[in-house]
N, C-alpha and C positions, 0 to 999 in steps of 0.2 A: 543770325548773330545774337548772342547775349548782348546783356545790359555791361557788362564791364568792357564787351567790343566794341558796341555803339558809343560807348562812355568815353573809351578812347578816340576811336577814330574823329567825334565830337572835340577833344580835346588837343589833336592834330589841329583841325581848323581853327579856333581858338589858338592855338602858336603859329599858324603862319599869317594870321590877318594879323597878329601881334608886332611879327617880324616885315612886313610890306609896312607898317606902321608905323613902326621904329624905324627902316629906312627912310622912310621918306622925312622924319621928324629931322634925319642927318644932311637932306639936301637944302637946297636956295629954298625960301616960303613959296615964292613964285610956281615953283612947279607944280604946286599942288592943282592950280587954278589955269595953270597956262593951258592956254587951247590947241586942240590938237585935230584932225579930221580922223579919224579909228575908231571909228562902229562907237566912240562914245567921245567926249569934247574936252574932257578932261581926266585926271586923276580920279578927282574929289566927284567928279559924276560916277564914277565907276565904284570907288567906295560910300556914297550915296546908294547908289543902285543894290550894294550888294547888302547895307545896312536895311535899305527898306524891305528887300525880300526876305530875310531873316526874321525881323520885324513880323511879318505878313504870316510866317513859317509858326512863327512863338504864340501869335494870334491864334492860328488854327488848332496848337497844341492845346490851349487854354478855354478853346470850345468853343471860339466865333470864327466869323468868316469876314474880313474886310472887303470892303466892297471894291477899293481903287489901292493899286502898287506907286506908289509915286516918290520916283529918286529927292534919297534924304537932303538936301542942303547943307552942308558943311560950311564953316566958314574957315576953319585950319583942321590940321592932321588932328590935333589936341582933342576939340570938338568931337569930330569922329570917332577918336579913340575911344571918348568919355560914353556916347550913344552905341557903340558896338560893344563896348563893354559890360553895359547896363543889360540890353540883348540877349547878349554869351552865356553870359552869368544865370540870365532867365532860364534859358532853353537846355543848361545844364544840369541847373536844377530840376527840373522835370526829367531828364532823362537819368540821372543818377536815383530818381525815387520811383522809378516805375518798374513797377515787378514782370508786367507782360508787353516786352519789345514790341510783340505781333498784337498788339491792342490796336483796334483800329480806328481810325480818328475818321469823322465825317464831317467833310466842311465842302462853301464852294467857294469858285475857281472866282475872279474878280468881273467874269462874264456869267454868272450864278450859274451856273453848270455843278450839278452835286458831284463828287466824288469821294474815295474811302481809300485810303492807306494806311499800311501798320506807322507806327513809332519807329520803329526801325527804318519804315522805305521812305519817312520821312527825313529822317537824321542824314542819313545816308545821299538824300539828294542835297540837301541844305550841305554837307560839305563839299559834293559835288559840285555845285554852282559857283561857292564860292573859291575851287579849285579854278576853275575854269574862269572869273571872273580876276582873280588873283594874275591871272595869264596876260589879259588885257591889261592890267595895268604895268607888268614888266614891258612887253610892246610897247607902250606909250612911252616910258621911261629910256627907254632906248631911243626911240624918236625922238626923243628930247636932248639927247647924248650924256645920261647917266647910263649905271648898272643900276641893271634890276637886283633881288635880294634871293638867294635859295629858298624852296618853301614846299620842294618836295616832302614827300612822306615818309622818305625811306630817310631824307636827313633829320624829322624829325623823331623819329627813331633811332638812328644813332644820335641826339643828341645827349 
């Protein structure tokens, strides 16, 4: 993939963490924090968890290795929004000014394990994740007896 695919599909994730965002700014405060048993305890742990792995992602692009992953703390959607946006904004920038996608970035793992991946295979999993993470929190949301929010790719493409 190019820098203007990676740029995009970057720019996906960026509008649907936006969109989980802004829903939930529309629900009760409460649910951000209500507890719930589904592979995570909350909302705000699950947008924690996917802030801090981003976080850890931005780190390795920037030439270090953090040693420990540890879900962000939140204390409202606002917060989060404010820390995932500082983030986004980081990780875009790097990937909007880098000429070779397949440059490979060498960092370890938070068990020092070395590994090597392009720019690309990294961008590409950090949306992944947060796809997939974005998932868990509509589950939850339902558990709770709201709707979750669209955040497909194909609607962020027709939007």
């Amino acid at each position: 993939m190019n820098r203007d695919d990676i740029v995009e599909l970057y720019d996906y994730n960026i509008w649907a963490n936006g969109r989980i965002l802004g829903h939930l700014k529309t629900l009760p405060e409460d649910v951000f924090h209500r507890e719930v048993n589904l592979g995570f305890k909350s909302v705000a742990d699950v947008i924690g968890h996917i802030a801090a792995a981003d976080e850890v992602w931005l780190t390795r692009l920037e030439g270090s290795s953090p040693s420990s992953l540890a879900s962000k703390p939140f204390a409202n959607v606002e917060e989060a929004e404010r820390s995932m946006h500082r983030i986004q904004s980081r990780i875009r920038q790097i990937l909007s000014s880098v000429d070779d996608m397949e440059q490979p970035v060498i960092y370890r793992n938070t068990k020092g394990d070395e590994f090597r991946n392009s720019i690309s295979e990294i961008a590409r999993h950090v949306v992944n994740h947060g796809t997939y993470h974005r998932g868990n929190v509509s589950t939850i949301l339902r558990a709770l007896g709201h709707t979750g929010v669209q955040t497909d790719y194909i609607a962020y493409l027709r939007k």
